[in-house]
N, C-alpha and C positions, 0 to 999 in steps of 0.2 A: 544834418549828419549824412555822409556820402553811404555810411556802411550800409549793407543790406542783410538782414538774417530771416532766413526761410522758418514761420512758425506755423506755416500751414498743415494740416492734418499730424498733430503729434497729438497723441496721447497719453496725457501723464496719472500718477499714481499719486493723489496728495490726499492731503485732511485741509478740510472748514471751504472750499475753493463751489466758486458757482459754476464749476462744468469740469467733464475729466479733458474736454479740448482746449489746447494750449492759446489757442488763437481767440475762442471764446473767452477764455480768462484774462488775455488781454485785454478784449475789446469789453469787457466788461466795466471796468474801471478808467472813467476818463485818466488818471495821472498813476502809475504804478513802479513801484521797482521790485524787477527781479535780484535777489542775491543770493549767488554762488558760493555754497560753503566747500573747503575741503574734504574735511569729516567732522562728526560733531564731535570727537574725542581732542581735537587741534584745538593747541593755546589759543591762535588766531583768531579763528572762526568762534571760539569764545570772546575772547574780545572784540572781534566786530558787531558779535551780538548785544554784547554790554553795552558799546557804544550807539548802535542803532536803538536800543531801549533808551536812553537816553536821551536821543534826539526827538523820539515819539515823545516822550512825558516831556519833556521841556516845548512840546506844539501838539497840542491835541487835531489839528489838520492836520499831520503830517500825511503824505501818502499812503495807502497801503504796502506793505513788503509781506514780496513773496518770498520764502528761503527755498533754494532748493539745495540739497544735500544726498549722498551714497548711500547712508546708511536704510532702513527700514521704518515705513510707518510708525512703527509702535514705540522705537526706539525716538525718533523726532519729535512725537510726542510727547513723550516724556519731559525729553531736551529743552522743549520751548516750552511746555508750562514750569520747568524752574526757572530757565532762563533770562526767557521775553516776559510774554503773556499766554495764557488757555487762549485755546480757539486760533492760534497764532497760525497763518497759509501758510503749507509747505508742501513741497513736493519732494517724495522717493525716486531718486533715479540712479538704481544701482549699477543698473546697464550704460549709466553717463547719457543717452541718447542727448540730452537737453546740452549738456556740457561739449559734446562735439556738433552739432549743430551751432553753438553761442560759439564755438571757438577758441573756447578754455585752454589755457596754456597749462600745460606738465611741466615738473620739476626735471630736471636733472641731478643724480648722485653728489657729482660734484659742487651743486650750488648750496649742499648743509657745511660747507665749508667755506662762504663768501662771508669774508667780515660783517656785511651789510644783515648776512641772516641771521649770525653770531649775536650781533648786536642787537639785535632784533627780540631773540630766543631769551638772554639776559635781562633783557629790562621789562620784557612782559613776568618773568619770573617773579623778579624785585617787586611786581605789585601783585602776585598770589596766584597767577595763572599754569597752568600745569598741563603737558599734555598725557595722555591717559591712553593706553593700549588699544588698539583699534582690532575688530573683527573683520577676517580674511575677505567678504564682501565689499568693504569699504578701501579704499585708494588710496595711499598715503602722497602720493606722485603728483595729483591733482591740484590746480590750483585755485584760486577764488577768480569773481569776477561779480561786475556791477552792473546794471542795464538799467535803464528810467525811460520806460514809456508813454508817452502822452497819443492820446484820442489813439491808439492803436499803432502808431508810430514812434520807432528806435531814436529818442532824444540823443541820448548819453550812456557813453559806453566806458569801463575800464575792467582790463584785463591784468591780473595780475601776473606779476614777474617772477618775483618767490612768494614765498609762504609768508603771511606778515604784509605781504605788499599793499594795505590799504588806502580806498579812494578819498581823494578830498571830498571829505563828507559836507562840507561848507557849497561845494560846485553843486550837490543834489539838492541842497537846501535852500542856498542862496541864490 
């Protein structure tokens, strides 16, 4: 992969992780993925999580996953022992730092109005997904985004486009 992303000296704010340096937490885990939530209050970002719990219990090797998300420690904890699992790596980055460094794409106003999103918004509905009020700290603008590290180096990457936009999970796994 050509892309380059600078993880050198960032300092992040998480739970269960072996160093507050970003680049140590890389280099700690020969194969990792970072994932990029919008907010944990997002249908989406709930169902991505669904889905990545999923794919762990159906492979007990699966890689580690980091999430990182807006909201605050206490609040992500929460989120991921209903969620995922206890003890689940995540990182608080209310300030985004991690998110504008990775390159995270923003929504635009106008894209809750592309069929694509509509479409989107409905059929996670149909199977009980809900989005839920978010607190003024967290971004509703923000989008997701995917990263798979091996030995300390950016494998794969996906940036999402709207809200909803997720990675072929089959390309991380397969």
């Amino acid at each position: 992969m050509a892309e380059d992303i600078s993880i050198e000296g960032i300092k992040v704010h998480g739970m269960h992780l072996p160093s507050d340096d970003f680049s140590e937490i890389i280099q700690h885990f020969p194969l990792v993925i970072i994932h990029f939530l919008r907010h944990l209050n997002c249908m989406f970002c709930k169902h991505s999580v669904d889905e990545l719990k999923k794919l762990v219990e159906k492979n007990p090797k699966f890689p580690p996953i980091i999430f990182v998300h807006t909201s605050d420690l206490e609040k992500g904890e929460k989120f991921f022992e209903k969620r995922f699992f206890p003890n689940t790596l995540h990182i608080s980055d209310p300030e985004q730092v991690l998110y504008k460094r990775f390159k995270i794409n923003r929504m635009t106003p106008s894209q809750f109005f592309l069929p694509t999103f509509l479409k989107r918004v409905v059929d996670l509905t149909f199977k009980g997904y809900k989005n839920e009020s978010y607190s003024g700290k967290e971004d509703p603008m923000v989008l997701s985004g995917t990263f798979v590290f091996f030995q300390g180096k950016l494998k794969w990457s996906h940036r999402a486009e709207l809200p909803g936009d997720e990675p072929n999970w089959a390309k991380i796994t397969g």
